[in-house]
C-alpha positions in Angstrom: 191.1 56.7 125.5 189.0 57.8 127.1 185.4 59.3 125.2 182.9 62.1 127.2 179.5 61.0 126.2 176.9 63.5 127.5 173.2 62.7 127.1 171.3 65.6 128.3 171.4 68.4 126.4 171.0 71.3 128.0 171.8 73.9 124.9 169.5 72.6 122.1 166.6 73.9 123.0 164.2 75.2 119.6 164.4 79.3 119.6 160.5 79.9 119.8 161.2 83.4 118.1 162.8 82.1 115.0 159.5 79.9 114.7 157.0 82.7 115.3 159.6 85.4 112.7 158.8 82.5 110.2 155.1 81.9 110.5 154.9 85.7 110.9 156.3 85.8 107.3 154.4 83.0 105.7 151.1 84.4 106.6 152.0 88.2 105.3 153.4 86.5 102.0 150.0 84.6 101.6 148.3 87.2 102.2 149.8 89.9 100.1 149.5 86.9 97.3 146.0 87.2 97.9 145.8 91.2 97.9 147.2 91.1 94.5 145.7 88.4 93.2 142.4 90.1 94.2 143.8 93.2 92.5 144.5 91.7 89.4 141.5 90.5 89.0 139.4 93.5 89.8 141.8 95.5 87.4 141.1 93.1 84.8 137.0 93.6 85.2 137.8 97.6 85.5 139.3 97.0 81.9 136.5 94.9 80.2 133.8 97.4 81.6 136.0 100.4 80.5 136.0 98.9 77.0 132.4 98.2 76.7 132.0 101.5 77.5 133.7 102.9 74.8 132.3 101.2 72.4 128.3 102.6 73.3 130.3 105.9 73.3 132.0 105.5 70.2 128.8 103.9 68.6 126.7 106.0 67.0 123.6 107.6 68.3 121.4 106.4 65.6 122.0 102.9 65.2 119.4 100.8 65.7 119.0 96.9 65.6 116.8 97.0 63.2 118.6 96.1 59.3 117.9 98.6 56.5 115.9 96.1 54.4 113.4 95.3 58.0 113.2 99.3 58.3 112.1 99.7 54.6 109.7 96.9 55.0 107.9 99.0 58.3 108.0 102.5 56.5 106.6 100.7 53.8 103.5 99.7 56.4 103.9 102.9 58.3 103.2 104.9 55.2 100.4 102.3 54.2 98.6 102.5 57.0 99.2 106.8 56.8 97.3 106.4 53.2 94.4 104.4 54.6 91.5 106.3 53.6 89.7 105.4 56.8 90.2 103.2 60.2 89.2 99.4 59.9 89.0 99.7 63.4 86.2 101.7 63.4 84.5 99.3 61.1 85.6 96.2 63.2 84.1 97.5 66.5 81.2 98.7 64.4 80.8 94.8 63.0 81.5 93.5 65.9 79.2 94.8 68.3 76.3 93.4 66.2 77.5 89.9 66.7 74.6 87.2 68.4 76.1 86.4 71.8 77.9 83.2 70.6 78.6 84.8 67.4 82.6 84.7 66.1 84.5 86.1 62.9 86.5 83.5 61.4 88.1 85.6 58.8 87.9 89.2 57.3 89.7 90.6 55.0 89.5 93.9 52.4 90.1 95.6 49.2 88.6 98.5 47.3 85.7 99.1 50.0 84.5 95.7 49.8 84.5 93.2 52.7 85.0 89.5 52.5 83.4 88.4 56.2 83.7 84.5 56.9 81.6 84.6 60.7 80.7 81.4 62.7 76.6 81.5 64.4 74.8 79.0 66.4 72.0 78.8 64.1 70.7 79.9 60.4 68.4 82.4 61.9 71.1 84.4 63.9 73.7 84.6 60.6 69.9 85.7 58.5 70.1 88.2 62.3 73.1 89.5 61.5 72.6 90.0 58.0 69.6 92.3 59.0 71.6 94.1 61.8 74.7 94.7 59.6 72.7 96.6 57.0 71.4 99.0 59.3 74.8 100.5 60.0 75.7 103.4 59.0 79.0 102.6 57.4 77.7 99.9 55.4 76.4 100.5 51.8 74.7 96.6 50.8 75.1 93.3 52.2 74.9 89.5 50.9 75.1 86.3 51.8 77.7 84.5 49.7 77.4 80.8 51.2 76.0 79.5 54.6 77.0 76.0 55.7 76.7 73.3 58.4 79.4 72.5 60.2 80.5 69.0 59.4 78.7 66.6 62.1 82.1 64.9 62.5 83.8 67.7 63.7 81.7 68.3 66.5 82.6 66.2 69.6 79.6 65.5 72.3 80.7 65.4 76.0 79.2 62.0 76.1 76.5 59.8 74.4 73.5 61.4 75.5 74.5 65.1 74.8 74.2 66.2 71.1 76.3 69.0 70.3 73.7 71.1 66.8 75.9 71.6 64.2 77.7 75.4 63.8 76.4 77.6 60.7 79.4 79.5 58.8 78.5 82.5 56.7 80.4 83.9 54.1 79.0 88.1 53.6 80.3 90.2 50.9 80.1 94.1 52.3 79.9 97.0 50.3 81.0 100.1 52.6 80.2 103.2 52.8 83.7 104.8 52.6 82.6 108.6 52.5 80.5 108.1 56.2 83.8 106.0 57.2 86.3 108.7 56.5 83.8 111.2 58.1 83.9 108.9 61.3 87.6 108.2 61.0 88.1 112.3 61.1 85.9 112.8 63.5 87.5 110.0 65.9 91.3 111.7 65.1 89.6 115.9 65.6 88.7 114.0 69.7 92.0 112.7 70.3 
């Protein structure tokens, strides 16, 4: 017995076109993988906008933010303000303007044409300055001094040892307007604009 053992092989070579047919296919199946991925997710973001968009359509044109009971509540100021016989702007710019230099309101508040005014003043002698300066306005019917006070000398703070920082003086006025010369200005200020 006799066996034939041949160890070349001259027929096995690998088929190079079988090898390229399958890597050609691999890369078109990844990449139409990642066409339609891609697709699907750009079709899923064309949805979500497409809703959104109906719902401003379908929401109605008046709707605001703004709950019923808040919308009362700034009618309510809107038509307060509306009623106001005349502007407390006019008064404050009026009040202000004959402010000392270093001269501050610290409160102000109104009701039935009188004026509670809480002002802060370097001295005694500019709040007595104001007093005197206030009167001669136009919109302004009297004038008082309710209190004047000190500053407390603990709650001013020197720098350092050797600077002394004078106590501030708080007055407290009680105003008496004249509403008629008020709504005359007030008018007059709405006929210009």
């Amino acid at each position: 017995m006799q066996a034939d053992i041949n160890l070349i092989q001259t027929d096995a070579q690998p088929k190079v076109g079988y090898f390229l047919l399958g890597f050609l296919a691999l890369l078109f199946f990844a990449v139409f993988i990642w066409v339609w991925m891609s697709y699907q997710s750009q079709h899923k973001e064309v949805l979500v906008l497409e809703q959104r968009l109906q719902d401003v359509l379908t929401r109605p044109v008046n709707a605001e933010v703004v709950e019923p009971s808040e919308r009362q509540k700034y009618q309510a100021l809107v038509d307060w303000a509306a009623t106001q016989p005349y502007s407390n702007v006019l008064l404050l710019i009026d009040l202000a303007k004959r402010l000392p230099e270093r001269g501050y309101f610290l409160s102000f508040s109104s009701e039935n044409g009188v004026i509670s005014l809480v002002a802060q003043f370097d001295t005694n002698s500019q709040a007595a300055y104001y007093l005197t300066a206030v009167e001669n306005s136009p919109y302004i019917d009297s004038i008082n001094i309710s209190t004047i006070d000190k500053e407390n000398v603990s709650d001013v703070t020197a720098v350092n040892e050797e600077t002394f920082v004078e106590p501030r003086t708080v007055a407290t006025y009680s105003i008496t307007l004249n509403v008629q010369a008020l709504r005359d200005a007030s008018a007059n200020k709405e006929g210009e604009q």
